[in-house]
TORPA-661041 format. One line per 3 residues: for each residue x, y, z of C-alpha. Coordinates in steps of 0.001 Angstrom, whole numbers, m for minus. Each point is the difference from the previous one (the first is absolute). Last residue first. Example, Ala and Ser with C-alpha at 12.3 -4.5 7.8 and 13.67 -1.06 7.14 Angstrom:
2
13670 m1060 7140 | m1370 m3440 660 .
END
This chain:
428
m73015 59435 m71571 | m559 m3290 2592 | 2646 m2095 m1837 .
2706 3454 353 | m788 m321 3783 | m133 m3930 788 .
3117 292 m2181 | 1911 2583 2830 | m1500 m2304 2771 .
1617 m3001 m1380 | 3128 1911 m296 | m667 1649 3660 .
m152 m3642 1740 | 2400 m1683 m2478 | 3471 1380 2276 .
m1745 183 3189 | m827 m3764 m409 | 3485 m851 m1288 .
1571 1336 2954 | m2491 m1610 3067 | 457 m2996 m2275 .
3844 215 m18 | 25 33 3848 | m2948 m1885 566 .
1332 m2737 m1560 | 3415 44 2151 | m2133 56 2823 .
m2219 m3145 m1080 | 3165 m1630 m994 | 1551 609 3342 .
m2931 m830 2095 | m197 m3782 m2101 | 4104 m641 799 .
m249 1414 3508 | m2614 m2690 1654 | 1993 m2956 m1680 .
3120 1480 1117 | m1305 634 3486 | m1758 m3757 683 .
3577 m1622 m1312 | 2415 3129 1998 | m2926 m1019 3010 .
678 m3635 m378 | 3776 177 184 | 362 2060 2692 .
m2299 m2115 2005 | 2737 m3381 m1039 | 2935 1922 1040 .
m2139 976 3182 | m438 m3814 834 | 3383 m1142 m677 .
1624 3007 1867 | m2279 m625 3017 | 1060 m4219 m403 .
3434 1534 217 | m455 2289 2985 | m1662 m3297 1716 .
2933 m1980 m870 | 2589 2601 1233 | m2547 m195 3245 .
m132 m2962 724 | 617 182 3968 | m3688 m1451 693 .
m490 3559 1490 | 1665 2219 m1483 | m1670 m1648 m3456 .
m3042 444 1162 | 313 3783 965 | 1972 m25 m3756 .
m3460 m1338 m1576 | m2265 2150 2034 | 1939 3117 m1420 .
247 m826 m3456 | m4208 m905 480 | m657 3403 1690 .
2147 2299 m2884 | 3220 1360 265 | 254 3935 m311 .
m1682 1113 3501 | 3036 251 1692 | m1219 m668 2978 .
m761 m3470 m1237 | 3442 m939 m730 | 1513 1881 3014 .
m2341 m2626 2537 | 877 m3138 m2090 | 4198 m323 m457 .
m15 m776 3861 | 1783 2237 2640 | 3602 m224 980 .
655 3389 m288 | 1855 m1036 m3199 | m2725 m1656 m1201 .
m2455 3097 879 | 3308 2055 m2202 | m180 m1655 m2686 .
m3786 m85 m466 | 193 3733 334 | 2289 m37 m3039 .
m2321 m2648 m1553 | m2739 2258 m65 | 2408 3481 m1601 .
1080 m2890 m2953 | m3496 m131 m1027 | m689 3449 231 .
2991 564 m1891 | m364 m2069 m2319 | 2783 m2812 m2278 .
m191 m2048 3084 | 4024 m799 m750 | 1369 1890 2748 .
m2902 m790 2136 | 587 m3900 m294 | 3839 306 627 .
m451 1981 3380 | m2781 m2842 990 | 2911 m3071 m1018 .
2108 1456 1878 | m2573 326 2683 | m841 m3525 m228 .
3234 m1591 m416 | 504 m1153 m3568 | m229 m4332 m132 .
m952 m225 m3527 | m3511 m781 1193 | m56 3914 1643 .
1410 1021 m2993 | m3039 m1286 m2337 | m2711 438 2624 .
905 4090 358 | 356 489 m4752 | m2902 m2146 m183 .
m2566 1753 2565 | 1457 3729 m818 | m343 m1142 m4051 .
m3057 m1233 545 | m1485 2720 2401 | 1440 2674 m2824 .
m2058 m1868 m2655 | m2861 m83 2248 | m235 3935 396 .
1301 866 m3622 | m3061 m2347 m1383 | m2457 1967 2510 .
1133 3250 m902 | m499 m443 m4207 | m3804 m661 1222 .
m130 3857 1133 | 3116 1576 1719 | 323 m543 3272 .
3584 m2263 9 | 1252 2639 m3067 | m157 2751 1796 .
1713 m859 3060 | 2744 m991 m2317 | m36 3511 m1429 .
m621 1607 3534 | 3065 m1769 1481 | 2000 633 m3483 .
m639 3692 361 | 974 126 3329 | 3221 m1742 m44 .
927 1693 m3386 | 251 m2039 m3141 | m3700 750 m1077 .
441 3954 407 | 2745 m1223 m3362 | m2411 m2313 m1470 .
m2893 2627 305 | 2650 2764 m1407 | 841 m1597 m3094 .
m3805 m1621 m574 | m1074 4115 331 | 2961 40 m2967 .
m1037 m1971 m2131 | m3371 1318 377 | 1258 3345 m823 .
1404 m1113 m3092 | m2665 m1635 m967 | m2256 2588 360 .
2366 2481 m1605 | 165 m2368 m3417 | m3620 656 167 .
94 3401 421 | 1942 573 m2983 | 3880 801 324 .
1744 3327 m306 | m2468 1380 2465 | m3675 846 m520 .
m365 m2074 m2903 | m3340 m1429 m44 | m549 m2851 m1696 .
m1371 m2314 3539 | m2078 2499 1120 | m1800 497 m3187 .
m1003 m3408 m321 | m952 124 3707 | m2133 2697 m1010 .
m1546 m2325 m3068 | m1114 m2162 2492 | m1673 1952 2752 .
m1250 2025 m3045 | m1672 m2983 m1311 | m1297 m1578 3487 .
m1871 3250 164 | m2356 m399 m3460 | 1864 2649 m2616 .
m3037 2582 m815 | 2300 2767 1377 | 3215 m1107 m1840 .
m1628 m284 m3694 | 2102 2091 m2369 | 3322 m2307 1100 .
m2331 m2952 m319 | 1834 m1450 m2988 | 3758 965 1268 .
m572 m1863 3345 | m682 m3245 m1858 | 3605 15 m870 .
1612 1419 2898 | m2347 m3123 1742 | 2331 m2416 m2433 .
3692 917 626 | 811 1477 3134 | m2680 m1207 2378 .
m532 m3734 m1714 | 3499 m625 677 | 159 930 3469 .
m3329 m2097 678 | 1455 m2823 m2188 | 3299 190 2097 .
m1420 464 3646 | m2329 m2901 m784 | 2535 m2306 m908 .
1643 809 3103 | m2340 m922 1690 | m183 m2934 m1256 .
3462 m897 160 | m418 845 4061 | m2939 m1655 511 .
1183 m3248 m1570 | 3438 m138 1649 | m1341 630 3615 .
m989 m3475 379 | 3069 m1467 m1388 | 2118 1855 2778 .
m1965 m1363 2654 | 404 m3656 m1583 | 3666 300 m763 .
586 1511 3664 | m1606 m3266 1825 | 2214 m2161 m2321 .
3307 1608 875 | m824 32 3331 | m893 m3923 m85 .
3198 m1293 m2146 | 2285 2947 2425 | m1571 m2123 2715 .
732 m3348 m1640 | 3518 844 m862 | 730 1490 3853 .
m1755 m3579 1121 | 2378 m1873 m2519 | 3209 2311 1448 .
m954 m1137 3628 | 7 m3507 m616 | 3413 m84 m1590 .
1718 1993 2441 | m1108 m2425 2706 | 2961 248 2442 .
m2010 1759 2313 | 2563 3214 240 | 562 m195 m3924 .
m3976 m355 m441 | m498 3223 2393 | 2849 2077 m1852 .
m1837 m1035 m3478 | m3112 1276 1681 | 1352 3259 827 .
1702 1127 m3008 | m2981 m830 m2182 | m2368 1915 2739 .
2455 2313 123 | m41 1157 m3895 | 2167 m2159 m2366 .
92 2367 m3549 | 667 3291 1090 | 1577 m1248 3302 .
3493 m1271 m2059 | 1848 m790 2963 | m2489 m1783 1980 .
664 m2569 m2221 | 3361 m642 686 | m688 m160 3968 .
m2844 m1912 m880 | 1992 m2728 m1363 | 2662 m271 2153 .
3365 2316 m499 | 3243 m2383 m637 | 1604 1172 m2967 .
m1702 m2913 m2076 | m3350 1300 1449 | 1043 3223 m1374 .
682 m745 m3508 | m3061 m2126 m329 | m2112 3051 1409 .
1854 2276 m2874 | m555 m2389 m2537 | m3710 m133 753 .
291 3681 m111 | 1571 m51 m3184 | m3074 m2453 m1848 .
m2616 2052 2052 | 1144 2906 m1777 | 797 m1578 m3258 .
m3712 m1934 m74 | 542 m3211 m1908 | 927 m2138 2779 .
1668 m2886 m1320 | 4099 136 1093 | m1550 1850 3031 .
m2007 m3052 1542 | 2141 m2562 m195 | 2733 2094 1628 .
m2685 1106 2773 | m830 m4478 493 | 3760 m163 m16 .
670 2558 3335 | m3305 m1523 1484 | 951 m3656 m208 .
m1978 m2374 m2296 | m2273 m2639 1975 | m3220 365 m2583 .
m1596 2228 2901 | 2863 2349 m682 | m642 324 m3586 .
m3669 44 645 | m212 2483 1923 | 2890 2220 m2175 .
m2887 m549 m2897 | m2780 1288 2147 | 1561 3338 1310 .
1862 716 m3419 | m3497 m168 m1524 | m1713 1932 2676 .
2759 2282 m518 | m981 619 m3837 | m3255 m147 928 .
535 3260 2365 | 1571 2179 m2963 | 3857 928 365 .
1602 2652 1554 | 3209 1107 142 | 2800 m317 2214 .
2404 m2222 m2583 | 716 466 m3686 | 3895 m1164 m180 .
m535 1129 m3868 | m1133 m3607 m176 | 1350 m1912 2803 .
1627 927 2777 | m364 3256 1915 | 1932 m832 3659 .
m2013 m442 3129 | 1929 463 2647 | 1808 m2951 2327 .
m46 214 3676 | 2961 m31 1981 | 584 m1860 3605 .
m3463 m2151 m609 | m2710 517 2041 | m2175 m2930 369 .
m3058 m1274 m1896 | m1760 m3403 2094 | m371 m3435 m1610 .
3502 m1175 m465 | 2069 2456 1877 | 2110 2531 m1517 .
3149 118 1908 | 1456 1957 2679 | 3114 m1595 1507 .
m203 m2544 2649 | 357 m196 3780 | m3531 360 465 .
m2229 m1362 m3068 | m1762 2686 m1918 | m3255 1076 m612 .
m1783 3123 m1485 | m3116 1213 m747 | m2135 m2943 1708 .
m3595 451 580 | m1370 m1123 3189 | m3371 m1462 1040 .
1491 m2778 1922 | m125 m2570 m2161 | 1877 2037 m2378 .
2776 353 2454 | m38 m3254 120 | 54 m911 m3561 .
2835 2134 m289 | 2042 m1325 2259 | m628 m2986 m1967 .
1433 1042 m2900 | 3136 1632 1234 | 701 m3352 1310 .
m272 m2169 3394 | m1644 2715 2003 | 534 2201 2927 .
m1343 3611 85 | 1612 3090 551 | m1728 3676 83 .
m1412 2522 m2097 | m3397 2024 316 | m1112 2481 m3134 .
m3814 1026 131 | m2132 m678 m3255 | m2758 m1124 2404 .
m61 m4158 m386 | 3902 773 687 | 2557 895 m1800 .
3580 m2049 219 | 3940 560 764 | 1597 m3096 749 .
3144 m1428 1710 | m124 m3747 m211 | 1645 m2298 2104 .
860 m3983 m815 | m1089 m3171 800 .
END
């Protein structure tokens, strides 16, 4: 039997060292495991510092990232399937039995993506040089965010690297397929609007100008829709600047989008934008359950990896993607950390809905709760997907109906005075 100085985090992210007697580096681990720890670093007394089997420890130098590969393209960003794909296929590489320095070389001689491909290279580079995985991932943030970072760390600590990387593959799988859907939705509104924009532009500068010669004599017997519409007409050609007002309008919406973006990137504007969006009509209730998904997934998933709870609660409001949503699980951070339970600042909040909330109370309570948080994100991933199915289907027929009244409403003031005008001359 031999000693084992340790450095570890307990069940509440706090750090606690101390000695512990085992047979191997690998079963001092498993003790400490058993005992609600979370080994940073181990080493064996009397013996240099090493890099233990299971658990990431400092090294005496740590290795850079160097540009390699095409143009030595690292730092960038690449698209999230692109990840997922790296995620999945380095899963199944290590599953499969290869070793994590030649599943990355694997992987970079056939990624086709020359950022990834470098970075890859990079990470390969480094784990050669001695840095652990996450420690060469967490080097290149603008592609590997914490909750990447993080769960690689837990599945180097549990010796279950493997494991953890299919769950991170299977949650980027699920995000990726909750944001297709809620993008998809909005697709068809948005081309058909602006479809209308276009014909209505187009009908205002170059046909109503038209028809607005032939009634030029005939402006006070003009039926009110008429003038409405040939006003706009004239609107849009004037020149009261070096560009007609139409061209102005756009520009000036351009820019109100500008300076809505920009008040959007401040702390208050992006609290009232995100508070926005949770009450706003029908669209509200999809952004409400998609954020309880991805707070429900995102929490269960790290907590199964093995994250400490409050680590794992920092991680979770960092990557809530609102900032109402990420205000909640603040306060739930700190009840935990009080030593409360996760229940009482959930429904204060006043964000997460009765059944979410009943489900984690459960959960606390059978001591299931990463399942529980999973079976929420299960449940809301499949809500989410009925109301984009039930809202597409209820947009698609509104939209063509508005886009018909749009060129109707035009046409009809257009033919109402010329059939009036022949009524007229047929009468004489």
């Amino acid at each position: 039997m031999a000693n084992f100085q340790y450095s570890a985090l307990d069940a509440k992210g706090e750090q606690t060292t101390g000695t512990v007697s085992a047979a191997s580096e690998t079963e001092a681990i498993q003790q400490l495991r058993a005992k609600g720890l979370y080994p940073t670093q181990i080493n064996e007394e009397g013996k240099s510092k090493g890099k233990g089997k299971a658990a990431p420890v400092k090294t005496k130098e740590k290795v850079k990232a160097k540009p390699s590969g095409p143009k030595g393209r690292t730092g960038g960003r690449i698209k999230p399937k692109s990840l997922m794909i790296f995620t999945r296929q380095l899963a199944t590489l290590i599953d499969s039995g290869l070793p994590l320095l030649r599943s990355l070389t694997v992987l970079e001689k056939q990624e086709p993506n020359p950022i990834l491909k470098s970075t890859v290279s990079a990470l390969a580079e480094n784990v050669q040089g001695g840095s652990t995985f996450s420690e060469s991932l967490a080097q290149h943030p603008k592609i590997f965010n914490k909750l990447y970072v993080n769960m690689v760390k837990a599945g180097e600590l549990g010796g279950v690297l493997e494991v953890v990387l299919n769950r991170l593959a299977e949650y980027q799988e699920k995000a990726q397929k909750l944001k297709n859907k809620i993008v998809s939705a909005m697709v068809y509104p948005v081309i058909v609007m602006f479809i209308a924009v276009g014909i209505l532009v187009f009908l205002m500068i170059f046909i109503v100008p038209k028809f607005r010669e032939m009634f030029t004599s005939a402006d006070s017997d003009l039926p009110l829709i008429s003038k409405i519409v040939f006003g706009m007409s004239e609107f849009f050609l004037a020149r009261p600047l070096i560009v007609p007002n139409v061209v102005f309008v756009f520009i000036m919406f351009g820019i109100g989008v500008f300076l809505f973006n920009l008040w959007g990137r401040t702390t208050g504007g992006r609290k009232a934008v995100d508070n926005m969006k949770l009450r706003m009509p029908i669209l509200g209730d999809i952004q409400r359950k998609s954020a309880v998904s991805r707070f429900s997934r995102t929490l269960g998933t790290l907590v199964t990896s093995g994250v400490p709870i409050l680590q794992a609660l920092n991680i979770t409001r960092d990557t809530a993607g609102n900032v109402v949503i990420s205000q909640a699980i603040e306060k739930v951070h700190e009840a935990v950390k009080e030593g409360e339970t996760i229940v009482t600042p959930l429904q204060a909040s006043g964000v997460f809905p009765n059944m979410v909330i009943s489900m984690v109370d459960v959960g606390e309570e059978t001591g299931q709760l990463p399942e529980m948080l999973l079976k929420v994100a299960d449940v809301y991933d499949d809500e989410v997907d009925n109301a984009v199915t039930a809202l597409t289907s209820i947009l698609e027929p509104i939209m063509i109906v508005i886009l018909a009244l749009i060129v109707g409403a035009v046409v009809f003031a257009l033919f109402l005075p010329l059939i009036k005008m022949i009524s007229t001359m047929g009468n004489q």
